[in-house]
C-alpha positions as CSV (number, residue, x, y, z in Angstrom):
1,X,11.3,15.3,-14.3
2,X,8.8,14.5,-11.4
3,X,5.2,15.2,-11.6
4,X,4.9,16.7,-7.6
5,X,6.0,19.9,-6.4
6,X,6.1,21.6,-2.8
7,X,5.5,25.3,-3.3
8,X,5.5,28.0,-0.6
9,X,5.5,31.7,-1.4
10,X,3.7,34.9,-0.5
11,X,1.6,37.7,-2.0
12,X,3.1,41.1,-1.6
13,X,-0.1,42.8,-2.8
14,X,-0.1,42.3,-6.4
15,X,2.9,40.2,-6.9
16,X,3.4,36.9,-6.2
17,X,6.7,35.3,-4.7
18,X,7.1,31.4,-5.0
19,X,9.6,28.8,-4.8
20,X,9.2,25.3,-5.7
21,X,11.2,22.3,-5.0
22,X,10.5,18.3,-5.7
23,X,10.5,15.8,-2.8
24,X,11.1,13.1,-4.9
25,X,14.7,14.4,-5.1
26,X,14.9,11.5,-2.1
27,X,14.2,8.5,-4.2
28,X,16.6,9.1,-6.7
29,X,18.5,11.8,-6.3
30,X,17.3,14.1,-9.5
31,X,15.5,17.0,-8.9
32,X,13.6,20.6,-10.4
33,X,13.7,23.8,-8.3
34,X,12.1,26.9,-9.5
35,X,11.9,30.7,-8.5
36,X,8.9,32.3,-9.5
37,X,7.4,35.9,-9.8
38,X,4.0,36.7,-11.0
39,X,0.9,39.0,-11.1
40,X,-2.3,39.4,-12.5
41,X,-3.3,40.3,-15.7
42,X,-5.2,43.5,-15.5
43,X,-8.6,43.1,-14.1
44,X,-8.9,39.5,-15.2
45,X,-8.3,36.3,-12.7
46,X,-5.7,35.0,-15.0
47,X,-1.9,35.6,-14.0
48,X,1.3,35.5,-15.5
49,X,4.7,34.4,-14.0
50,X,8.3,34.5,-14.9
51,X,10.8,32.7,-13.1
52,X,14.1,30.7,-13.3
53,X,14.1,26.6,-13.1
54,X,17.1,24.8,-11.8
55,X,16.8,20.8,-12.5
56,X,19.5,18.5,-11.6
57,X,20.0,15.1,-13.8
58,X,21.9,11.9,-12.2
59,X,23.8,10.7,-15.4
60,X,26.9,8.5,-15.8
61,X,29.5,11.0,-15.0
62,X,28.0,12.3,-12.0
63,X,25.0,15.2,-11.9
64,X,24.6,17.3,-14.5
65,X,22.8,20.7,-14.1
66,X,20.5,22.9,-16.6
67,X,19.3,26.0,-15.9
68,X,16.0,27.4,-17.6
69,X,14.1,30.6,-17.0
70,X,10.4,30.4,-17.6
71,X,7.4,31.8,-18.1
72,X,3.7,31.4,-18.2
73,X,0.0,32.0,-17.4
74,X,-2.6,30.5,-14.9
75,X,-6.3,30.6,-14.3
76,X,-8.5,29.9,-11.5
77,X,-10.2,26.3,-11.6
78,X,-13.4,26.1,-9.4
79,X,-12.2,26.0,-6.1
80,X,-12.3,22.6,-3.9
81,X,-13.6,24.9,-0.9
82,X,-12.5,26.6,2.1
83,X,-8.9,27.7,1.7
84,X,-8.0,25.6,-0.9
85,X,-7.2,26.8,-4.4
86,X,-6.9,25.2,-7.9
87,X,-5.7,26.5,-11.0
88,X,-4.7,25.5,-14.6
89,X,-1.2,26.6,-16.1
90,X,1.0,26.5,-18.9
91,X,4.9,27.7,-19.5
92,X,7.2,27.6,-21.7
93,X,10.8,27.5,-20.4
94,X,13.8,28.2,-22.2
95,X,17.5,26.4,-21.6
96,X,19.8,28.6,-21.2
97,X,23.2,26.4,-19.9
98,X,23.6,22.6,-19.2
99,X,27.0,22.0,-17.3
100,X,28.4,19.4,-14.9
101,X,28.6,15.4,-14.7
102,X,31.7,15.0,-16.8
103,X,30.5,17.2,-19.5
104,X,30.9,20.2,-21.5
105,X,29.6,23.5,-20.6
106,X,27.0,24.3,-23.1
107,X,25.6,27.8,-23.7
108,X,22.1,28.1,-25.7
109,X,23.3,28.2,-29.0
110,X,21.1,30.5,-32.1
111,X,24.0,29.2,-34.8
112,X,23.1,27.5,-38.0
113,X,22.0,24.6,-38.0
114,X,20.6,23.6,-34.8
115,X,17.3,22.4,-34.7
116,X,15.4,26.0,-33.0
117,X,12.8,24.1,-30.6
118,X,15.4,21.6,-28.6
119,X,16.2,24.8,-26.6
120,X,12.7,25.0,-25.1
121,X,10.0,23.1,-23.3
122,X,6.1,23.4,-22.9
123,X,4.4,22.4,-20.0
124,X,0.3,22.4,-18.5
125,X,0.2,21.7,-15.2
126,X,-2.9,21.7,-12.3
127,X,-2.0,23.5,-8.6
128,X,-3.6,23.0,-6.0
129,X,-3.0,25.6,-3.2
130,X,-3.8,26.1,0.9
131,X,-4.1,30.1,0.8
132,X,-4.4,31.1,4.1
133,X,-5.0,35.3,5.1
């Protein structure tokens, strides 16, 4: 999907709320929105998140939907300065239904002979974030 992301949230003092959205769903009508929850991990800067990721494809027979729920790790980049903050992530998500635009409802499926990795994807990603007290 898009490579941009708008995310807001808020720390509720050692978990993380955040919700993400694309605003490139304007230019063609496809979009990725995900619900995130995460904390640190221990006494290290590094955090881990687990969320759920609802993307929205324009095909043929209209838009069809998958739903994914995630997970994943970050760690602190050096920081820009100020109030900004970068970090370095990577998640895996996990499909768990595609449905909509003219076709069928499909469940994640463990049967024989389905090929085990076209159920999931990997992603790295860099955020940059205004953190303000």
């Amino acid at each position: 999907m898009h490579p941009l992301r708008i995310v807001g949230g808020l720390e509720l003092g050692r978990v993380d709320v955040t919700a993400a959205l694309d605003p490139l769903v304007a230019i063609d009508g496809q979009h990725d929105g995900d619900l995130v929850a995460g904390t640190r991990l221990g006494c290290t800067p590094w955090r881990w998140f687990g969320g759920v990721r609802s993307t929205a494809i324009a095909i043929t027979g209209g838009t069809t939907w998958q739903e994914q729920v995630i997970a994943g790790v970050t760690a602190p980049l050096p920081s820009p300065g100020g109030s900004l903050r970068a970090s370095f992530g990577v998640e895996l998500g996990m499909f768990v239904v595609k449905h909509g635009g003219g076709i069928a409802t499909e469940w994640v499926s463990w049967s024989p002979g389905r090929v085990f990795f076209e159920n999931y994807d990997l992603g790295l990603f860099v955020r940059f974030e205004y953190a303000r007290r």
